[in-house]
N, C-alpha and C positions, 0 to 999 in steps of 0.2 A: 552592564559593565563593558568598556571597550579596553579590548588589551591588544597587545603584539601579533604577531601571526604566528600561531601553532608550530608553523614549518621551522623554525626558531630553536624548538624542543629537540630537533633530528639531525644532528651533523649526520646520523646515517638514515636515508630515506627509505629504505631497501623494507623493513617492518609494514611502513604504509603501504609502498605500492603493492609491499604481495599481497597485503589483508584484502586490495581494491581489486585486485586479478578475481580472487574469489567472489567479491560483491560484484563484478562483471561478469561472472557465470551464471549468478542467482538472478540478476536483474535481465539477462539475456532471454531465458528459461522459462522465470516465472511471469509471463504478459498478460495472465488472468489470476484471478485468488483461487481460483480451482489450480494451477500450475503450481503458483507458491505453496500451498498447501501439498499437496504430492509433494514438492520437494524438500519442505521443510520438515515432514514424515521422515523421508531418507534419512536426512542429515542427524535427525534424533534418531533414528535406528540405529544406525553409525557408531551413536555417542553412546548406546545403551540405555538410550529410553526403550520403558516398554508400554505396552497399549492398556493404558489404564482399566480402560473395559474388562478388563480378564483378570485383574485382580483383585482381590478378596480383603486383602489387610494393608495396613502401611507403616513401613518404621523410618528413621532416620538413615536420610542415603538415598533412598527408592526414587527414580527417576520415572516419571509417567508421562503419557500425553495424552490426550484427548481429542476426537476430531470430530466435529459439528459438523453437517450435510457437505461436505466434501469442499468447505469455504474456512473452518474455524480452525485451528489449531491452540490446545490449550497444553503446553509444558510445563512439571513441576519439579522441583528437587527439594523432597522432603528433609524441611532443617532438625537440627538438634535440641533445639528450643518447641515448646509443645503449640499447636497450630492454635488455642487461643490466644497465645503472645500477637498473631498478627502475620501477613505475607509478605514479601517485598517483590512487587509486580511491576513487571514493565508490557505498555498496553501499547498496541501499532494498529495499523491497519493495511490490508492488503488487497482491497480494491483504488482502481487509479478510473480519470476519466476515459472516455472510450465511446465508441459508438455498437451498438447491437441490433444486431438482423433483427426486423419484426418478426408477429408469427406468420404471417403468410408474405413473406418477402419479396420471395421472385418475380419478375416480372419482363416484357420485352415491351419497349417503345423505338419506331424505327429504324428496328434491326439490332438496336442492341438489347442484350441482356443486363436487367439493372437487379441490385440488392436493397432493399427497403430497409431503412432505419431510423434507429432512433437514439439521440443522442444520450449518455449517462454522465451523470455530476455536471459540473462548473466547465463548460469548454467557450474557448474563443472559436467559434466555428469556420470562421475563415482561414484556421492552420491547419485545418483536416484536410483541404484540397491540394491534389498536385504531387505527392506526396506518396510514396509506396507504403501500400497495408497488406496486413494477413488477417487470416482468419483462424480462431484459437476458440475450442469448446465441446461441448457434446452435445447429442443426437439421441433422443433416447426412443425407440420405436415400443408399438402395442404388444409385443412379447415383453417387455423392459428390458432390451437389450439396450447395453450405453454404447454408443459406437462415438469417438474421439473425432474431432475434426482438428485438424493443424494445416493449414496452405501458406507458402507465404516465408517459411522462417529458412528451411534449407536452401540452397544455392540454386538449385536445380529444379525448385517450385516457381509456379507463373505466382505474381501479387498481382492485387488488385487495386483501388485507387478511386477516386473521386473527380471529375473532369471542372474546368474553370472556364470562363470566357475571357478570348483572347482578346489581350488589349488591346486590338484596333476596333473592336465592337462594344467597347466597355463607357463608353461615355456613359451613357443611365444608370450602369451597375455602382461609378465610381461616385457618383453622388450621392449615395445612401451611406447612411451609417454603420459602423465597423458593427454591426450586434443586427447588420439587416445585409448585409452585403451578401452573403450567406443563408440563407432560409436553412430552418432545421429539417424539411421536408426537400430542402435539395442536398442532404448529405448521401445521396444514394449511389453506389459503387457499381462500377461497371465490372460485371463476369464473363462477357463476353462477345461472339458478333459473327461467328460462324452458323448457317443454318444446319440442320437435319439435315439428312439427303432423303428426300420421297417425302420431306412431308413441306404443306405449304403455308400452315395458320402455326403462328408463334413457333418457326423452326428453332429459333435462333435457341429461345427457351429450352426447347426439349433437349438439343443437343447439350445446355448444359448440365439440365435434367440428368440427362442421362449420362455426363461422367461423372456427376456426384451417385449413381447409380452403382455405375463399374468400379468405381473406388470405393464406397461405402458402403454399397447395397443399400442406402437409403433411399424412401419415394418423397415427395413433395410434401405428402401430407404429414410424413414424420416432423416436420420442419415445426407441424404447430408446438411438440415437446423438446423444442430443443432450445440450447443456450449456447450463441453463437458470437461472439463481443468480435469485433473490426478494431483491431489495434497496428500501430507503428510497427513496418517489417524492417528486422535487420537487427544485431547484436547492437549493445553498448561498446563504447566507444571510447578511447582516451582524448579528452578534450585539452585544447592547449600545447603548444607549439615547447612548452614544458615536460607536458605529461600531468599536469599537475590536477587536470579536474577528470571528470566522468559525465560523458553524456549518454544519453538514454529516456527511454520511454517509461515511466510509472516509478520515477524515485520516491516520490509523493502518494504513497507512503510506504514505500517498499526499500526506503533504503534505511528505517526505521528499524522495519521488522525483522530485515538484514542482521543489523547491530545488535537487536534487540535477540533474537534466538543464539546468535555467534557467546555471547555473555552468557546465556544461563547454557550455551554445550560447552561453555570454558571454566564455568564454575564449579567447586569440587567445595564439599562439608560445606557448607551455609547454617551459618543458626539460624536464621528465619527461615521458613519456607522458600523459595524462590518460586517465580510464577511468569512466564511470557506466554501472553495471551496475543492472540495474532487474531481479530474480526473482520468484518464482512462491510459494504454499505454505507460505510463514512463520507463518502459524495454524495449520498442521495439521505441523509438524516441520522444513519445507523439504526436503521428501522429492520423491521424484520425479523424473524428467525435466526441468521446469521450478523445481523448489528451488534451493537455493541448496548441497544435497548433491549436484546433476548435474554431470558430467564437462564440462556446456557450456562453462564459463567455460576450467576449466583447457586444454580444447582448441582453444579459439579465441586463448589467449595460445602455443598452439605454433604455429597457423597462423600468428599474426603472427611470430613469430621464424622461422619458413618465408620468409616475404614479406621479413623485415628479411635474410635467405641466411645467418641463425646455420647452424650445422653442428648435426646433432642435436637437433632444435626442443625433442621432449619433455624434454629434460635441461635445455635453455637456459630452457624453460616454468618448471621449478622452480625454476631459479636466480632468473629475472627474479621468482617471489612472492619469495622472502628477500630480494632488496634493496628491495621496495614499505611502500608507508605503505597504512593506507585507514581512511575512515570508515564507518563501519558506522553506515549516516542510518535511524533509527530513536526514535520518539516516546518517550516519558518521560512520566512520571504525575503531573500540575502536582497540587501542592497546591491542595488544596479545605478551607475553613477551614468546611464544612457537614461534612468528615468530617479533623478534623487527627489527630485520635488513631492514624491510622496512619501517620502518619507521624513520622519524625526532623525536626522541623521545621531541626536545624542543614544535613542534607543534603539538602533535598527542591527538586526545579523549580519555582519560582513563574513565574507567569503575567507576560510583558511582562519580564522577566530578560533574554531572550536565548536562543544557542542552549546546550543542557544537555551536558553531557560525562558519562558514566556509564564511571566506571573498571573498575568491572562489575558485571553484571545479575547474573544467577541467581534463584535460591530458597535462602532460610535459609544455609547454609553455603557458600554462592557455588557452589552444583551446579547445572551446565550454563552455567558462566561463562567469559567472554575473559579478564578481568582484566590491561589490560593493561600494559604495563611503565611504570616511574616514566622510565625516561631518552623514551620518545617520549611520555608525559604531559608531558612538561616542554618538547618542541622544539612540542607542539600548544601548550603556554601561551605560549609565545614569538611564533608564526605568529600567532594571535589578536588579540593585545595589539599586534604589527606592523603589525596590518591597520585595529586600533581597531573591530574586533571585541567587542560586547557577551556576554558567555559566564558559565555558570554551570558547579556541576559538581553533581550527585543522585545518591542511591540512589532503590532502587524501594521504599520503606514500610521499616518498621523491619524489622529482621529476621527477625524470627519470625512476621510477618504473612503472608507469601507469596511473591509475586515473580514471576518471567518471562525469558524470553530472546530473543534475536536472532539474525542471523548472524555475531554479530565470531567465535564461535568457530570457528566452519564455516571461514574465510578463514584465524583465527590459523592452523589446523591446517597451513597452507602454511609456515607459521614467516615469518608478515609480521607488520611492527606494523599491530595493528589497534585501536582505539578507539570504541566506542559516543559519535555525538553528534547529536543530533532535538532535540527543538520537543514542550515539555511540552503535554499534553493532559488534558483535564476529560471525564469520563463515554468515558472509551475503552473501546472494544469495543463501546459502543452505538449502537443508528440515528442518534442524532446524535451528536457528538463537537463540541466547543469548542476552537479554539485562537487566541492571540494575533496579531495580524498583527503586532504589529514584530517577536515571535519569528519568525514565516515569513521577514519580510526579511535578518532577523539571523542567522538559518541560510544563506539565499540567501548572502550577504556570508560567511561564514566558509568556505562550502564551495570558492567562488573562491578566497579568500584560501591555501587549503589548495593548491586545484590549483596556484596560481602561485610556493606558498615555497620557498623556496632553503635546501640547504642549512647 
């Protein structure tokens, strides 16, 4: 449905931008799912969440969270209504594309010191070059000591970067296609170019060696247990000669999870349960441990039916997904009128709309789609419009153009109603990424709206 622009709703603007000041802290901050996760801990501390793990029983009110190998964050606010009725979940994710140090990285060819990588998720590889990056992760050495790495984000840190060929030697480069200009074996970062002093085989290396040494106490070999992601250096940004957007690195899907946790720390008495689950892995399948295909969620809704004294937790576990709703908060591809022709402009996200509703993603034949049912499409247009709720509804590009997926169908599979609904974004999957702030707020506001409808 195409409507008005949001901005429309606010003779006073003052509500959005300060909501967006905050979502520029988080998105600043959080440039890994280990970062967001530390900080979305905080921010539930704050609110008086407490750490589920330590407790025993559960009644109406009790505020928990849960946190899966230092990538997951699962929050609850136990409703007044009893957990076989059903949850009212909103799902995100909070890994973005990125590049990551291999395991044996390092390297020097003709003086300089390179970093070895390997690209993660969906990237245009040719926007990585040129471009200042940091380095965001951990080091974990043979005692298990985790030692933090961060370079790159404070003023007063060197970044690193990617080198290009300069267009007076590019005639060969520039005749290759945009998906070859770029080899994924030349996204490797330059750390340095200084040698050793006294020594004369791979100076350059040691020396860098060895201020990752001095500052870390880490050796070389530590590098094989470590997880090191190469992300965009620098804060978010106000975009627009307005003020009116937000730019930055990993909104996709981070400004989801944003909305998505800010709604159930806003939410107070809930009769359903309320549930923001924040996963791992959504660029590369939601595979894994920390995906959105791990057993964590499903087992942490039996420990609560353990907690609530159901009989047979795992059995109650599958009942309680058939009677839930959930949002699967996930970005959308705002129309860009520098590229309309892929788009359906009757279905497409515009920018400043509102939050986007995607009845289903996929590729071409809605393969790998939720597509979800028209009767809870219809109770979500109701809760919306209840709430005065700004909202649109998109596909992802015409059909035949391509396309993409989320978690709704990962969740449908519990036989829940599930709904794809995010906050359109311009240039996703690249270092920077564009979105609206009254959509951020307009997501914010729907996602409450969602936790608190009534039957």
């Amino acid at each position: 449905m195409y409507r008005k622009s949001a901005w429309n709703k606010y003779k006073d603007k003052a509500p959005v931008m300060e909501f967006c000041e905050g979502y520029k802290e988080f998105l600043s901050y959080g440039k890994t799912e280990r970062l967001v996760a530390e900080e979305g801990v905080e921010l539930l501390k704050k609110a008086g969440f407490v750490d589920g793990s330590e407790v025993k029983s559960i009644k109406p009110g009790d505020k928990l969270y849960f946190v899966n190998r230092n990538k997951n964050i699962a929050a609850f606010i136990i409703g007044s209504k009893p957990l076989a009725e059903g949850l009212r979940i909103l799902g995100a994710h909070i890994d973005s594309p990125r590049l990551d140090l291999k395991e044996n990285p390092i390297y020097e060819d003709s003086g300089f010191v390179l970093g070895d990588t390997h690209y993660y998720g969906g990237v245009k590889k040719y926007q990585w070059v040129t471009i200042p990056l940091a380095l965001h992760g951990v080091v974990v050495k043979k005692d298990l000591t985790k030692v933090k790495i961060d370079i790159g984000e404070d003023p007063s840190d060197p970044v690193v970067g990617i080198t290009d060929l300069l267009i007076h030697l590019s005639a060969d480069q520039l005749q290759k296609p945009a998906a070859k200009v770029i080899e994924g074996e030349g996204l490797d970062i330059s750390l340095g170019s200084i040698p050793l002093e006294g020594e004369e085989k791979e100076a350059a290396k040691k020396n860098v060696l060895n201020i990752l040494k001095e500052k870390y106490d880490i050796e070389e070999e530590d590098l094989v247990s470590a997880e090191i992601e190469v992300t965009p250096a620098g804060k978010a940004r106000d975009y627009g000669l307005d003020r009116s957007m937000v730019a930055g690195y990993g909104h996709d899907d981070r400004v989801c999870a944003y909305t998505s946790l800010k709604a159930i720390l806003d939410t107070e008495a809930p009769e359903y349960t309320s549930v923001c689950i924040l996963v791992d892995k959504e660029e590369i399948g939601s595979v894994g441990a920390t995906g959105a295909q791990s057993l964590f969620f499903e087992n942490l809704i039996a420990k609560l039916a353990k907690l609530a004294g159901l009989d047979n937790p795992m059995l109650a576990a599958r009942e309680i997904f058939e009677n839930s709703k959930m949002l699967s908060s996930d970005v959308s591809a705002g129309f860009d009128p520098l590229y309309a022709s892929v788009n359906d402009p009757k279905n497409a996200a515009y920018f400043g709309n509102g939050l986007v509703f995607n009845k289903y993603t996929g590729s071409r034949g809605k393969s790998g789609s939720n597509d979800a049912n028209p009767e809870y499409y219809a109770w979500i247009r109701r809760t919306m419009d209840e709430a005065n709720v700004h909202w649109q509804n998109a596909e992802l590009g015409k059909v035949d153009q391509g396309g993409g997926g989320t978690i709704a169908y990962i969740l449908g599979n519990y036989n829940m109603n599930v709904i794809d609904a995010g906050i359109a974004v311009h240039n996703m999957h690249a270092p920077m990424e564009i979105v609206s702030k009254v959509d951020v707020y307009e997501a914010y506001l729907g996602y409450k709206a969602f936790l608190l409808a009534k039957d």
